[in-house]
Each structure stands twice: as structure tokens, then as C-alpha cells.
N, C-alpha and C positions, 0 to 999 in steps of 0.2 A: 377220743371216745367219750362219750356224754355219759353222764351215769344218771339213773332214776332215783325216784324217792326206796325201791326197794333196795338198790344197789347203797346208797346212803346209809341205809337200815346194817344190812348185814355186813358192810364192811366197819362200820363206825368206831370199832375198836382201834383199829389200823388205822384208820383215817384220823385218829383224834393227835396221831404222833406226829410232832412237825418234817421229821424225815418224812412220811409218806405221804401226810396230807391228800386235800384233793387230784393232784397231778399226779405223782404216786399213784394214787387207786389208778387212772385214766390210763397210764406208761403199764399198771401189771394187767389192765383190762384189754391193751392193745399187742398183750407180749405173745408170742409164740417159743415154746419151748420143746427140745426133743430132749426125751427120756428112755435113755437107751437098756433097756436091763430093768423087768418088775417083780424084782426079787426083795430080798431085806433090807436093801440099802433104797431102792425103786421104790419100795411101797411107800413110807411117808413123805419120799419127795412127792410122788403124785399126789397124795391125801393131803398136803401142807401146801401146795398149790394150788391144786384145786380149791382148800377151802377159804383161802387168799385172792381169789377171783383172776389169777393170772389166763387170760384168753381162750389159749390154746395151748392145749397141750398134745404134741406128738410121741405115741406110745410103741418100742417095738422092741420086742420079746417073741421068740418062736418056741418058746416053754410052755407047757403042759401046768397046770395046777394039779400037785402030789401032794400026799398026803403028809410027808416031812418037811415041806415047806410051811407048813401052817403055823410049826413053832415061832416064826422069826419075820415071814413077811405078808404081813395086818391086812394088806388093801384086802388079799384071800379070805376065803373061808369055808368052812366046809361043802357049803351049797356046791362050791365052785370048781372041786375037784372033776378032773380030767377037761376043763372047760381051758381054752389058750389064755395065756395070761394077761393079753391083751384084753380080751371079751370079758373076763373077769374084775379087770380093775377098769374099764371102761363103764360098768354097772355101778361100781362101787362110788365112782365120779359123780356120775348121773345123778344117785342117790342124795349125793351130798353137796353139790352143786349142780345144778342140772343149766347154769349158764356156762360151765365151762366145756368147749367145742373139743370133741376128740379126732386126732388123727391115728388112725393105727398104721403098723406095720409089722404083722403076725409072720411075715419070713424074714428070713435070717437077711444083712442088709450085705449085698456085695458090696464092691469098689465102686458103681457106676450110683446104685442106690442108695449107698450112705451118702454122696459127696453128695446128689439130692437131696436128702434130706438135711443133710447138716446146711445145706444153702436156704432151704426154707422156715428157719428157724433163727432165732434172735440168741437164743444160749441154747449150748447142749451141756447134759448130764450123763455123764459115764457111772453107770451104775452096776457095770461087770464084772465078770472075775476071772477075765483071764487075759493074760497080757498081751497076746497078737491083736484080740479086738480091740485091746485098749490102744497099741499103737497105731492100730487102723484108723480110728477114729479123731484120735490126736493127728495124724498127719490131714484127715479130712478137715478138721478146725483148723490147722493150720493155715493151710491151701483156703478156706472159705473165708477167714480172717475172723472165725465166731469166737467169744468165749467158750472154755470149756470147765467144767466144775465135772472134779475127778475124785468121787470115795471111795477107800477099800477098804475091808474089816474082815479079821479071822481070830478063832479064838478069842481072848480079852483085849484084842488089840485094832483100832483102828488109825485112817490119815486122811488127810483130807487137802486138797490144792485146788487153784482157781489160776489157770492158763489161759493168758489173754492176749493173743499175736493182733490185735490192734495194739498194743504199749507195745512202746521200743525195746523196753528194757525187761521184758518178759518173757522167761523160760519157757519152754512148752513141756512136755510129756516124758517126752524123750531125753531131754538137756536132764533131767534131774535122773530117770532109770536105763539111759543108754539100750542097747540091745536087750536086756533082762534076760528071763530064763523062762524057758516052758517047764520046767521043773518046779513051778511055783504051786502049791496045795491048795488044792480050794476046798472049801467050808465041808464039804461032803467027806473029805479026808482028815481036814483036822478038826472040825470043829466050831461054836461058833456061839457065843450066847447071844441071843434075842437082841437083848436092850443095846449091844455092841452096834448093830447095825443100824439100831432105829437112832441111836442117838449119832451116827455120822450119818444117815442121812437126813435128819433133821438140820443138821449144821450144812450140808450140801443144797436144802429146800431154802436156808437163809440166805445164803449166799446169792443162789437166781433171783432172791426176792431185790436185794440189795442193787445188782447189775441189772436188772429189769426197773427200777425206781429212779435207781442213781442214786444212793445214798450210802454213807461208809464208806469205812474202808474194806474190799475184796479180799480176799487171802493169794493175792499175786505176787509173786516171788517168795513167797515162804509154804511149810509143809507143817500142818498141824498133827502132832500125834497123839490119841490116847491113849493111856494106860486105866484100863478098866480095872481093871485088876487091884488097882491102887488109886484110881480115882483121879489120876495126874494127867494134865494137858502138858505139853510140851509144843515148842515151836522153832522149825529150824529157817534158815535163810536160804535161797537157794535161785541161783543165778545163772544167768539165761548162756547157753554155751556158744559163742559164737562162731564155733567150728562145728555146731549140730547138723546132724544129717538130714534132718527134716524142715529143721526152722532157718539152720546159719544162712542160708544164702538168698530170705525173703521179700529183702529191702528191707530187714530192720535197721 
């Protein structure tokens, strides 16, 4: 993708670092991404994309804009209540990039839908909170062979991982939370400070930036956690199960 003297202009921050340089900009200008979920964790992924010139951005949320969301996920705002969350942060794009092309997906995405969509997309973003969609999605990435950048945050505490079933040696979703539990709390139950979620999703908007670039190292095979609360990142290792129900039998 060629870029203009405007495109020059506004990215020139970005572009002046040899990681991204001119190809860089060209690789996030040609990128498509799906962003699943435009909640606390969704809202700065989209807004740190977007204002990063990444292409395309595929958006799908079948959420409503509340009024208790506004604490925590930015892309919103008041104008925006009871409007889909789609059509909301699709404005807020616009606004602030108005090169960057939106895809929505304002229903919820079945079996046949997601695997569409995760196939027309270059990285997907799990930016959910509850764990059947997240396994849904992980076996879709699987199956598609996409990246997957996976955040979750509650209360003072957030994680954040980068699932890559192109590397051999790469865990998926599942290899690290097994079956899980639908017993798991989400933010409406327990809780949830603001800046918890913007700041995993910030570190989830770097990561697509990196795998769309090609530069750094991914957060693949390891599980980053913070402790907000205390201000502590931690990092654990975490290894790809070759007896997985979803990934072990892929031709890794």
C-alpha cells in the first residue's frame, strides 16, 4: 500500500522508529483486524488502531450502549447511549481517523459466522468476558490458522496472551485454561476499575500492532499478569499441550 504526503504527515511519529518505518506504516495500512467485544478492554484496542492507521478494522459487539458502561469503555459516550456498540465506536473511528474502513458485525457471531469472519481477518482480538465465547473463538483461530491476542481484566487484576497456531510451538487458548468454568464473574458481579481495562487493552492494541508490522517479540507462549493493585506485571511461561482438544492434533 502506497502512502500519501498526508498519510506521512500523520503517521510520522511511528514511522520515524526503525521497527516500523516506512513498510511498517504500509503492512498496519494493509492489515485487517477483527475485534471482537467493544467494551473496556475493545474500546482502546479500536482507538489505538485506528489512530495507528491499521486498514481495517472488523467490529462485532451485539451490545447496546448503557449508561454504566461509560465508566470504563472510552470509544462511548453519552451522546451514544442505547445506540449498538458497533455504530457507536464506528463514529468515534470516523472521527478520528476517517481512513480507517469499518466492518461491523452488530449480531452475535454463530459457528458458521465467526469462522467467516476470523478467515477474513489477518489478527483477531478477544476482547470478551466470558469463557464459551472465548473458547469459540480460540478454536475458530485455531481452525483458520490466525493470531489470536486474548485480554481479560476484573477487579485490580488483569492477563493478557498472544495465540499463534502458525508457530509450532504455540499454545492456544485452551492448552493454558482447559475446559474452564461458566462460573467465572464478570465485571457486572465483581467489579472492575476503569484504567484495569484500558491499560490491558492498550498492551493487547500493541501487540496487533507488532504482528501486523512484524517487529518484536509477541507475548507467545507466555501469560502476562497485572497486579493493579500493586502496580506489578508478572510473567508466566506456558506451553503448548500436545494432547489439546482443540490444537493437539493440527499438524503442529
Amino acid at each position: 500500500m502506497q502512502l500519501n504526503d498526508e498519510d506521512l504527515l500523520r503517521y510520522s511519529r511511528q514511522i520515524l522508529l526503525k521497527q516500523v518505518d516506512i513498510e511498517g506504516q504500509q503492512r498496519l495500512a494493509a492489515g485487517r483486524v477483527l475485534l471482537i467485544g467493544l467494551g473496556g478492554l475493545g474500546s482502546p484496542v479500536a482507538l489505538y488502531l485506528a489512530a495507528a492507521g491499521v486498514g481495517e478494522l472488523h467490529l462485532a459487539d451485539f451490545d447496546r450502549v448503557d449508561l454504566t458502561n461509560l465508566q470504563r469503555q472510552v470509544i462511548h459516550d453519552g451522546d451514544s447511549l442505547g445506540q449498538p456498540k458497533v455504530i457507536s465506536a464506528r463514529s468515534r473511528i470516523a472521527a478520528l481517523n476517517p481512513q480507517v474502513r469499518c466492518v461491523l458485525h452488530e449480531r452475535g457471531l454463530d459457528a458458521d459466522s465467526l469462522s467467516a469472519a476470523v478467515a477474513a481477518a489477518d489478527v483477531v482480538v478477544d476482547c470478551t468476558d466470558n469463557f464459551t465465547t472465548r473458547e469459540a473463538i480460540n478454536a475458530a483461530c485455531v481452525a483458520a490458522k490466525k493470531p489470536l491476542v486474548s485480554g481479560a481484566a476484573i477487579r485490580l487484576e488483569g492477563q493478557l496472551s498472544v495465540f499463534d497456531p502458525r508457530e509450532a510451538t504455540s499454545p492456544c487458548y485452551h492448552c493454558l485454561y482447559g475446559h474452564g468454568s461458566e462460573e467465572q464473574l464478570t465485571c457486572s458481579e465483581a467489579g472492575v476499575l476503569g484504567p484495569v481495562v484500558g491499560t490491558i487493552g492498550c498492551l493487547q492494541a500493541l501487540e496487533v500492532l507488532k504482528l501486523l508490522a512484524g517487529f518484536g517479540q509477541p507475548l507467545v507462549g507466555r501469560l502476562m499478569l497485572f497486579d493493579a493493585l500493586n502496580s506489578q506485571f508478572r510473567e508466566l511461561k506456558v506451553r503448548r499441550d500436545p494432547a489439546c482438544a482443540v490444537c493437539g492434533g493440527d499438524g503442529h
